[in-house]
C-alpha positions in Angstrom: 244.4 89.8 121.2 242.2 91.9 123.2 240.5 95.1 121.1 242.4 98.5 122.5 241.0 100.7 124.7 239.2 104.2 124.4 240.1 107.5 126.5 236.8 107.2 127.4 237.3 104.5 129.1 235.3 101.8 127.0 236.7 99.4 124.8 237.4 99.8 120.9 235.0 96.8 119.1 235.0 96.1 115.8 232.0 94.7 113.4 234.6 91.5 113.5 234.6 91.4 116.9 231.2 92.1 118.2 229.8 89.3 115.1 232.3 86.4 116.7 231.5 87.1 120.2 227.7 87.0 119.4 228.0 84.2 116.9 229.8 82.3 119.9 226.5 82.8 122.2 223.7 82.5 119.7 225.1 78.9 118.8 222.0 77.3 120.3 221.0 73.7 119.1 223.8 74.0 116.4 221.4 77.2 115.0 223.2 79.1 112.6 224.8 81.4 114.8 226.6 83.8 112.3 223.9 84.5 110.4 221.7 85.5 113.4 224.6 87.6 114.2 224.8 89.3 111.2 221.0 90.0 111.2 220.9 90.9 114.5 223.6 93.9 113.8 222.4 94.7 110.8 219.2 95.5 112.0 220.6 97.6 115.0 223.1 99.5 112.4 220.5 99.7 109.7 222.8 98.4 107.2 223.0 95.0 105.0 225.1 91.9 105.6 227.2 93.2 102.7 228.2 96.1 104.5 229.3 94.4 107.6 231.2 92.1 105.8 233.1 95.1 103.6 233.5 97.0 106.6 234.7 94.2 109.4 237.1 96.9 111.4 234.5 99.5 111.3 233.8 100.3 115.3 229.6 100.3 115.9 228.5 103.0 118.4 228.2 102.4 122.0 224.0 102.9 121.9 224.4 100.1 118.9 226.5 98.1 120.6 224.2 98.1 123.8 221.0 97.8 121.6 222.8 94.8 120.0 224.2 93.0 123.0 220.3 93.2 124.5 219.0 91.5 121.4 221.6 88.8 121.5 220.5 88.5 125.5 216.9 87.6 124.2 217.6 85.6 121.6 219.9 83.3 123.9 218.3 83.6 127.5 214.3 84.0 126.1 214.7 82.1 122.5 212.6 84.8 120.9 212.7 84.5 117.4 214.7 86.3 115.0 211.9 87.4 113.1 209.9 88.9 116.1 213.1 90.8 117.2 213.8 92.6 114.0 210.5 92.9 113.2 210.9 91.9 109.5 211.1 88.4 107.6 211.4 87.8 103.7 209.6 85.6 102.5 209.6 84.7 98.4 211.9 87.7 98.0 209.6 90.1 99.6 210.1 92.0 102.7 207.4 91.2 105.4 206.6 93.4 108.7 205.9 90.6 111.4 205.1 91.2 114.6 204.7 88.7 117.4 201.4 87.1 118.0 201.4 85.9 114.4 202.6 82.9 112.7 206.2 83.3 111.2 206.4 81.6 107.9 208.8 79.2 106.5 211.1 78.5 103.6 208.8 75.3 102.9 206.1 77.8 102.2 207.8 78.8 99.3 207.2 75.7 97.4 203.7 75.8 98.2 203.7 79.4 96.8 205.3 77.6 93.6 202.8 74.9 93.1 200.2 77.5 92.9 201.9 80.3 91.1 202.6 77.5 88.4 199.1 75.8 87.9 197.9 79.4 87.5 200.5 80.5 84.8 199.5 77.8 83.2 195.4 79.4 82.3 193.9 81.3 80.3 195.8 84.9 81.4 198.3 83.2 83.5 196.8 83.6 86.6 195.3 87.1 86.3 191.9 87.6 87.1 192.1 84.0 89.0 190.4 84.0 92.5 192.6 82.5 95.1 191.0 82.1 99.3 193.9 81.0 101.8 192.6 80.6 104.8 194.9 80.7 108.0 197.0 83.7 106.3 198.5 84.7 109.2 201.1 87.5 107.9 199.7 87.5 104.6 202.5 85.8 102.7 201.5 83.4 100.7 198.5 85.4 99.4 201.1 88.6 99.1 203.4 86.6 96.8 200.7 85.0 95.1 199.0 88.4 94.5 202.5 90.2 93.5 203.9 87.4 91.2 200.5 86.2 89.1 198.2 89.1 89.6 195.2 86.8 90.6 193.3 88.1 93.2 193.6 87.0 97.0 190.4 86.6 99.4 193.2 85.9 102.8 191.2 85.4 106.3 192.8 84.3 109.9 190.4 83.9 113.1 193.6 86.2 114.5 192.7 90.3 115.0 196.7 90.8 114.9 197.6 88.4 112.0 194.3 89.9 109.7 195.8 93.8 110.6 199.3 92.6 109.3 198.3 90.8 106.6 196.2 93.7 105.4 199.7 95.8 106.0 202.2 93.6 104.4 199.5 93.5 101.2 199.7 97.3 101.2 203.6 97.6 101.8 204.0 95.2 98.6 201.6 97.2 96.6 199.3 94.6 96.1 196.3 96.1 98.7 194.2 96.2 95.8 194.9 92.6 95.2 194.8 91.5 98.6 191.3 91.3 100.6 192.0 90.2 104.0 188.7 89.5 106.2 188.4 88.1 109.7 187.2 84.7 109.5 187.4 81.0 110.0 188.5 79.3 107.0 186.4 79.9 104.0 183.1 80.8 106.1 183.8 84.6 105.4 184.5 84.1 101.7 181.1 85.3 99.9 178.8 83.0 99.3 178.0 81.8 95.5 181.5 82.8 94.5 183.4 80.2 92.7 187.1 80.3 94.1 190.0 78.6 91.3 191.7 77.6 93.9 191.9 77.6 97.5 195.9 77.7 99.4 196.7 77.2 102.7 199.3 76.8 104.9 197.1 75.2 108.0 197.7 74.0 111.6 199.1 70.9 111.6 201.2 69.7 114.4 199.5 67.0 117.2 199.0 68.0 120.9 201.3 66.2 121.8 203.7 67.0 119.5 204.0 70.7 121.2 206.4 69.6 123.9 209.1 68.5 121.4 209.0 71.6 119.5 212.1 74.3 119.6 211.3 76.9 122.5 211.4 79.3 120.3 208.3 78.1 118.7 206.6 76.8 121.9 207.1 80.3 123.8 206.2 82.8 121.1 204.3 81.7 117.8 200.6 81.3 118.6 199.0 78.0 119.4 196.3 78.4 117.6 198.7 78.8 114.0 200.3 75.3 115.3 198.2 73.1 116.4 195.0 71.0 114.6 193.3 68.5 117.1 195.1 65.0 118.5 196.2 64.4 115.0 196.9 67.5 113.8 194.9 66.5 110.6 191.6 68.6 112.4 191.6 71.7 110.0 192.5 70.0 107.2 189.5 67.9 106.9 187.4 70.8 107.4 189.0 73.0 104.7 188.8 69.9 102.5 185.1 70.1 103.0 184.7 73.5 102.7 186.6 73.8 99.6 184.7 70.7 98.1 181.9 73.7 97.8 183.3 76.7 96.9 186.0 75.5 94.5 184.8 76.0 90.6 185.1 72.8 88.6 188.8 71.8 87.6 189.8 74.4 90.4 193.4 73.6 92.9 193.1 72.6 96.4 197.0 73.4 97.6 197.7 72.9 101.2 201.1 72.5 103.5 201.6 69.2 105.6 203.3 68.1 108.3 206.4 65.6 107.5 205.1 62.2 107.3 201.1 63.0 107.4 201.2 62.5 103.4 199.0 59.6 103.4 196.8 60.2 105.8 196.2 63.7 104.4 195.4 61.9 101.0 193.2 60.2 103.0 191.1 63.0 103.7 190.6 63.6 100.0 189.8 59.8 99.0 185.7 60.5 99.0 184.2 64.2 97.3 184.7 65.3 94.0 188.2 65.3 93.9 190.5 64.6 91.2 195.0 64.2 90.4 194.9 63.7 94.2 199.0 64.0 94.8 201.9 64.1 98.0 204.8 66.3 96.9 208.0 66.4 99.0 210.0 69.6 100.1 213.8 70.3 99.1 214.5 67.5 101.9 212.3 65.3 100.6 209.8 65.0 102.9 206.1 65.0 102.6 204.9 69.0 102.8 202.4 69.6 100.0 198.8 67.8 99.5 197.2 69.2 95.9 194.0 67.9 94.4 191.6 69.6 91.8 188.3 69.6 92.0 186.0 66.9 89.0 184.8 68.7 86.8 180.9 67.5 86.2 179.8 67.3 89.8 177.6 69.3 91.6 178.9 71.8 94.5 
């Protein structure tokens, strides 16, 4: 049944309505169209998913409806990413600013974020007073969530302008800025010479050149190139941070980095000579390849 008309000439649209009829055109490659809806509107209502669901007959205004509709229009027709549209993602339970330019992290993070948070729970203070580098921080997440959930202390740099400003933002927003030093960098080059790290966490480029084409447009339009993309094999970065980190880590200190599915042995690989130790290939929730740890022997020279 079509929704009754106004006096003013414009239709009456429920929250019910506007969420099916949006959830209808954001059902791109089988994404998960109601739940883009729902963000979408929240966003332009500033309200939460709860109250959209409590409140299905409530009508939005016509400026919020508009506003809406042209999200919708650029998710569908330009593939622009949810995150860069509403300007927010949480990540590990913690709102994030993002902003486009910058590398929009994943769920699989997470369990990277877990590995880490884990080993250094289990040292002396439980992981406060523990310096941590990640490299490619992009947004800052991983070394936000690190920072807020075991008080170590985060060195985070990105060869990115835009992703070291946000990073230093989303530290601040979270309250851990004091935790949190973001510098501009490439890998651990800007980390201060003669400082022992206890462990080093990254979520690197990974994906092959010719890999790109294949990728979702939403990735391939809007999330830099330089966050995706590591050489012919996409193992480039890697074996670089796995040299770099063979001389800054202290002894016994965690080497934690993200993988592409199906690089697990090859990224082992890249660990089999230097002075590492426990060298292991964890799989995410799907069970795939995603996490390459080592620690570094104790009793050899940096």
């Amino acid at each position: 049944m079509p929704e009754p008309a106004r006096a003013d000439g414009v239709g009456a649209v429920s929250i019910r309505h506007l969420l099916a009829t949006a959830g209808r055109r954001l059902a791109i490659d089988g994404g998960p169209a109601t739940l883009e809806a729902e963000v979408l509107l929240a966003h332009v209502m500033q309200a939460d998913r709860v109250w959209l669901h409590t409140h299905p007959e409530a009508e939005p205004p016509l400026d919020a409806r508009r506003r809406f509709d042209a999200l919708v229009d650029e998710r569908v027709l330009a593939r622009t990413p949810i995150a860069y549209l509403t300007g927010t993602r949480e990540f590990y339970g913690i709102p994030l600013v993002m902003r486009r330019g910058v590398f929009i992290p994943r769920p699989e993070t997470e369990g990277l974020v877990d590995r880490v948070a884990t080993w250094l729970r289990g040292r002396p203070g439980g992981g406060a007073g523990a310096v941590v580098a990640e490299p490619c921080c992009g947004s800052g997440a991983i070394a936000v969530a690190l920072a807020r959930t075991t008080g170590c202390r985060m060195i985070a740099t990105d060869l990115s302008p835009a992703a070291v400003a946000l990073a230093r933002q989303n530290a601040d927003a979270a309250a851990v800025g004091p935790l949190v030093q973001v510098v501009p960098g490439c890998l651990l080059e800007p980390v201060q010479a003669g400082l022992r790290l206890d462990a080093v966490v990254c979520n690197p480029p990974y994906v092959r050149r010719d890999e790109m084409p294949g990728l979702a447009p939403d990735i391939t339009r809007h999330e830099p190139e330089l966050a995706l993309v590591a050489g012919e094999d996409g193992l480039g970065v890697i074996r670089t941070l796995v040299g770099q980190a063979a001389s800054r880590l202290a002894a016994g200190g965690l080497l934690a980095m993200e993988i592409g599915a199906g690089q697990g042995a090859a990224a082992a690989a890249c660990l089999a000579e230097g002075p590492w130790d426990a060298v292991r290939c964890e799989q995410d929730l799907a069970g795939r390849d995603r996490y390459i740890l080592a620690n570094r022997r104790p009793g050899t020279a940096p």
